[in-house]
N, C-alpha and C positions, 0 to 999 in steps of 0.2 A: 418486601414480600408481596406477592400476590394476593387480589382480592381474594373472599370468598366467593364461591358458587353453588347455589343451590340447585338440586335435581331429585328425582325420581328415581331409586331403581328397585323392582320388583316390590313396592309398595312398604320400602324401608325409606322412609324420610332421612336422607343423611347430607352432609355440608359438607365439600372439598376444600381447604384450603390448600397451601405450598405445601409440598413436603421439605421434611427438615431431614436432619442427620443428626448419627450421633444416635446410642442407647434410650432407647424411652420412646425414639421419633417417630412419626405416624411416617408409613410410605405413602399413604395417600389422604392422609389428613382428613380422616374421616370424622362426624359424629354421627351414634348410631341412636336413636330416638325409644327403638322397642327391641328389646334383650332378646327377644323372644324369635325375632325374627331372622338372627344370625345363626351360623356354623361355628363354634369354634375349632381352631385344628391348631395343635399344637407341635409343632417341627423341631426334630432335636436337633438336626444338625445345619440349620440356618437358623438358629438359635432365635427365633421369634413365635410369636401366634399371628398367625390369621384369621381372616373373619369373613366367611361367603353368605352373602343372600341367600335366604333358602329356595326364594319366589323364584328370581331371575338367576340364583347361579354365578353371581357375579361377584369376585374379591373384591371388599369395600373395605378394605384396613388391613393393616398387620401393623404390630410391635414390637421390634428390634428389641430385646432382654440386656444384647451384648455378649463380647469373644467368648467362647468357649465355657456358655453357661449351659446348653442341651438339656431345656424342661423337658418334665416325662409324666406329669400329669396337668391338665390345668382343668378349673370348675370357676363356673359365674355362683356370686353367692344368693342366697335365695330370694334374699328381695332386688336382685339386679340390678345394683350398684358397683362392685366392682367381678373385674376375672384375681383369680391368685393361682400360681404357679411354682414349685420349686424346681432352681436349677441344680441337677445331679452334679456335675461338676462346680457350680461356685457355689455351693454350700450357704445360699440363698435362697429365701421365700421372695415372692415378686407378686408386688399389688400394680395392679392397674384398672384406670378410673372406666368406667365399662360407657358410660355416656358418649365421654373424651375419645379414648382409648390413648389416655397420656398414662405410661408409667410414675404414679406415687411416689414407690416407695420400694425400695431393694433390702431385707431383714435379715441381715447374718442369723443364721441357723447352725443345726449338727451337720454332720457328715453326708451325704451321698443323698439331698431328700429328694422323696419320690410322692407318693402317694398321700392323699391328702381327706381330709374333709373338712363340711361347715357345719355348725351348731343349726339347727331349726328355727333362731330366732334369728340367724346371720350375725351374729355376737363373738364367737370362737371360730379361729382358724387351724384347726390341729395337721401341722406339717409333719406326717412319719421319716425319721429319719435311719432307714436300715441300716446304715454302718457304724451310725451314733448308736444305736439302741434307744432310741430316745424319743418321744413325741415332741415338738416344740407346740408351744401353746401361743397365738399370736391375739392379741384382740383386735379385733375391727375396729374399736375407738380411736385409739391410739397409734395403730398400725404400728404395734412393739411387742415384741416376746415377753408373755410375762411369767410363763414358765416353763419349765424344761423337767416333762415326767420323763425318770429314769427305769432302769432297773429290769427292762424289756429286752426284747431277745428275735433283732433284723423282723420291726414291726413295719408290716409291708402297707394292711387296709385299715380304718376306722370309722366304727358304724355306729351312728347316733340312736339313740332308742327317739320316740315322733317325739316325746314331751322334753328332749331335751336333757333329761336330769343325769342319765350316763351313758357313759361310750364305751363301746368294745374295741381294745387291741387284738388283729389276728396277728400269730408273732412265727415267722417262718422259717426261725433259728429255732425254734422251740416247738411242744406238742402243748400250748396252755392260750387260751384268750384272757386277757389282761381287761379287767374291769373299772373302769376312771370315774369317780363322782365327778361330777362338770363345776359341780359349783364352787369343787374345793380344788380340781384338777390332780387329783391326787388317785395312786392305783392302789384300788380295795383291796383285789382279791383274784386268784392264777385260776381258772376252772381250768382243768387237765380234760382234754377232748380223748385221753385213754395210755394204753401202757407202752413206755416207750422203748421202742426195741434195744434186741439182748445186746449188740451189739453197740450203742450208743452211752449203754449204760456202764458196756466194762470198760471204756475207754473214753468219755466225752472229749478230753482235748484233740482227740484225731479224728474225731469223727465230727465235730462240733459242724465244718464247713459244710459237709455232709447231708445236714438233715435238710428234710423235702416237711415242712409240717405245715401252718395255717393261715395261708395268706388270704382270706376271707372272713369275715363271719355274718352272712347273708340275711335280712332282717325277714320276718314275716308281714303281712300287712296289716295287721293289727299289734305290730310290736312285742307279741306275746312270746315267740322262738326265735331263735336263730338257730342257721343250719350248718355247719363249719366244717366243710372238706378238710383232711389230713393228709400229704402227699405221701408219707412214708407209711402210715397205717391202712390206708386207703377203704376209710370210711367216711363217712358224713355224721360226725352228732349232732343232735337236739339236743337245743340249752334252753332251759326255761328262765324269761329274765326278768319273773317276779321274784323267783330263790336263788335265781345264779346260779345254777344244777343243773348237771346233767341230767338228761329222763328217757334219750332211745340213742342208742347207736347204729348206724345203718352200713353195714359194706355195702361198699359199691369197686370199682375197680380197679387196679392198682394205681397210683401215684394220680390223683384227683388233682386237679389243678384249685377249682371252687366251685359253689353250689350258685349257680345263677338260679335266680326265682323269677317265674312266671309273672306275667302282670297280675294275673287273675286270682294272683294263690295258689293255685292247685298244684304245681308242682316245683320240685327244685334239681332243677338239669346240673350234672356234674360233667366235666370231662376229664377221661381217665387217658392221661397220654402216657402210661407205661403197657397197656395193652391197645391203646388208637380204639376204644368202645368209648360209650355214650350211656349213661344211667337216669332215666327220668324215676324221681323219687312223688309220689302221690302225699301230700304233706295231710291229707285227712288219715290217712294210715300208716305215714311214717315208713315206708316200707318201697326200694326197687319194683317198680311195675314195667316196666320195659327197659332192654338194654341194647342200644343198637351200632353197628360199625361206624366208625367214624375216620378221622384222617390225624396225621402225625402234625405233632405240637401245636396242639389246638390252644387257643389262649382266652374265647372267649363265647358269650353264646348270648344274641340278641332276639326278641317276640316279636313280632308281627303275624297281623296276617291271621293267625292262630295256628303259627308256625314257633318253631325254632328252631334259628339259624347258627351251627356252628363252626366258628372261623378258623380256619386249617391254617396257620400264617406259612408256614413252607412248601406248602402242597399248592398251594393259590386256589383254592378252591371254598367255597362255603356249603355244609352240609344242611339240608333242612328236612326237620322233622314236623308230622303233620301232631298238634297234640290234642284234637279231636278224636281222630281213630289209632293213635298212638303207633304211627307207621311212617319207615322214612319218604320225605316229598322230592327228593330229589338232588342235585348236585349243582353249583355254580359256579363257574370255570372265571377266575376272573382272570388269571391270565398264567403266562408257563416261565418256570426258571425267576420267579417272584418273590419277594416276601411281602404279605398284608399283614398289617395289625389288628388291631380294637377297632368299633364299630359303636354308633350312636342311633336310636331310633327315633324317628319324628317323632312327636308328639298324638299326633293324628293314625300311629302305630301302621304305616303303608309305608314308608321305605325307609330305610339303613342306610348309614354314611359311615365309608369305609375307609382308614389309610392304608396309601396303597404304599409302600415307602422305598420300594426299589420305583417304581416310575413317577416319584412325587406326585400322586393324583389323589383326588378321593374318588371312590367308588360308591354310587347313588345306586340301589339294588332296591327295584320293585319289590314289594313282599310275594303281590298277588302272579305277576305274572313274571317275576325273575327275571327281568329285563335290566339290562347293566348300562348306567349312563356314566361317562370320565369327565371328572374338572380338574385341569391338570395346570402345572405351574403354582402346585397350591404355596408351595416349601420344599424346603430340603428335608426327605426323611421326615414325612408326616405319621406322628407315633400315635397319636388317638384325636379323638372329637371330642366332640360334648355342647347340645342343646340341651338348654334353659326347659327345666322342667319336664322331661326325659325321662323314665324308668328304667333308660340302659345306659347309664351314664357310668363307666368305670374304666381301667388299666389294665392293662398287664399283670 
């Protein structure tokens, strides 16, 4: 094997060694020094992550997962140690050492997992498994499942309250958030986000595929609400999670995707892709304060700037809203006969990182002055991002 070689690039200290082959292998034998200073980008269909310099832009690692695994989410955990990822297809969790970027540990799971989260203390690994019905509970000590909460209903997102103590299942086979005490992993208790329609109820087995319900439940920033779009009701409730109760219902516009929340609080943006509108919700009044056009299958919606931007994936286009004078700021072409994904925001909340996944590239989008920069070659079919410490870190 070749020596090592140390270098510089964009002020991330990393070491090249050989590259290896073979599932786990670094293609470029990176170590990465500061969590902080990478892209992650997660590729479903050259089944690895990648990892771009944020400074210089430059792919300093990827990690092969292996055939026909296609991750669809992946998160650095919080004290930035390792990335965790589940493969939709091999029905696997996948740790890898985030220092290294040597793959650990590969953890038979349920069914189809997709969407994920970490405990606040980086202790738990809850992998959603939507066609399990099932959260897997993994620990970070051990890197082992050590339980398997049932009884859910295609749980897409799960949202840690800050201290830790319980998690919300959004469940998108169903109209209820699933309430998990952490310490026992065990689910309390269904809050029903409202009444579910007539037609669901005189026939669930045929309609079951059918329902559009809660694939979010959006935290406030003092942990006090959650805000939780319904795709087939097409409202937003407020849960209060000192009582686990309901306390305001908000319509917004048909078939809500989710309530993305502002950095600042102040509001919580839905997108409603059964009308292509846009619902900025004022979380001081609980109440629709503007509703603006938007574009078809919208999937997600990132701050900067004192904007928000939201992602038209078919359209190739990003819409943004100004949420100062609460008026649209304009349109961003990223390119034609496309599909974009999910987007990630710096830290430093001035530019978005976007997969672009018909031209394998990410898309680097000024906030201030909308200027679109390409790093391309990232992957096959780059499905989302996610930097370390981020307030737009989420999926599909």
């Amino acid at each position: 094997m070749m020596g090592a070689q140390h270098l510089k690039l964009g002020g991330l200290a990393v070491i090249l060694i050989a590259a290896l082959s073979g599932p786990g292998s670094l293609a470029q034998g990176v170590k990465i020094s500061d969590p902080t200073s990478v892209l992650l980008i997660v590729n479903r269909d050259s089944n690895d992550l990648t990892f771009m310099d944020l400074e210089s832009r430059k792919i300093v690692g990827k990690v092969f997962l292996g055939n026909n695994v296609n991750p669809h989410m992946a998160m650095m955990t919080h004290d930035g140690r390792y990335v965790v990822t589940g493969g939709t297809r091999a029905n696997k969790a996948y740790v890898v050492d985030l220092a290294t970027l040597e793959l650990v540990k590969e953890i038979p799971v349920d069914f189809a997992p997709e969407h994920m989260a970490i405990s606040p203390d980086s202790r738990y690994y809850y992998q959603g498994n939507p066609d399990g019905d099932s959260i897997s509970v993994i620990d970070m000590v051990s890197l082992s499942v050590i339980r398997r909460i049932t009884g859910l209903a295609e749980p897409l997102n799960v949202t840690f309250l800050p201290d830790g103590s319980k998690a919300y299942v959004a469940n998108y086979g169903a109209h209820w958030i699933g309430v998990i005490d952490v310490s026992r992993h065990e689910l309390l208790k269904k809050i029903h986000v409202g009444n579910v329609p007539a037609v669901h109820r005189l026939d669930p087995d045929k309609y079951l595929g059918e329902i559009k319900g809660v694939s979010n439940a959006s935290i406030s920033n003092d942990g006090r609400y959650l805000y939780a779009a319904d795709g087939d009701l097409g409202i937003v409730t407020v849960i209060d999670t000192r009582e686990d109760r309901v306390i305001k219902t908000i319509p917004v516009g048909p078939d809500p995707w989710r309530a993305f929340m502002s950095h600042d609080g102040k509001y919580a943006v839905t997108v409603n892709n059964g009308d292509e509108t846009v619902s900025i919700i004022d979380t001081a009044k609980n109440e629709v304060v503007a509703t603006f056009e938007g574009g078809p299958d919208m999937v997600g919606v990132n701050f900067a700037a004192g904007k928000a931007f939201v992602i038209s994936s078919t359209s190739g286009f990003l819409y943004a809203y100004d949420l100062g004078s609460l008026r649209p700021a304009g349109r961003i072409k990223i390119g034609s006969n496309i599909q974009i994904e999910t987007a990630t925001t710096d830290v430093a909340e001035t530019k978005l990182y976007l997969g672009n996944s018909t031209d394998h590239t990410i898309e680097i989008i000024d906030a201030r002055t909308h200027q679109v920069e390409k790093v391309g070659n990232v992957g096959l079919f780059p499905w989302g991002t996610h930097i370390m410490d981020s307030k737009d870190n989420y999926c599909h």
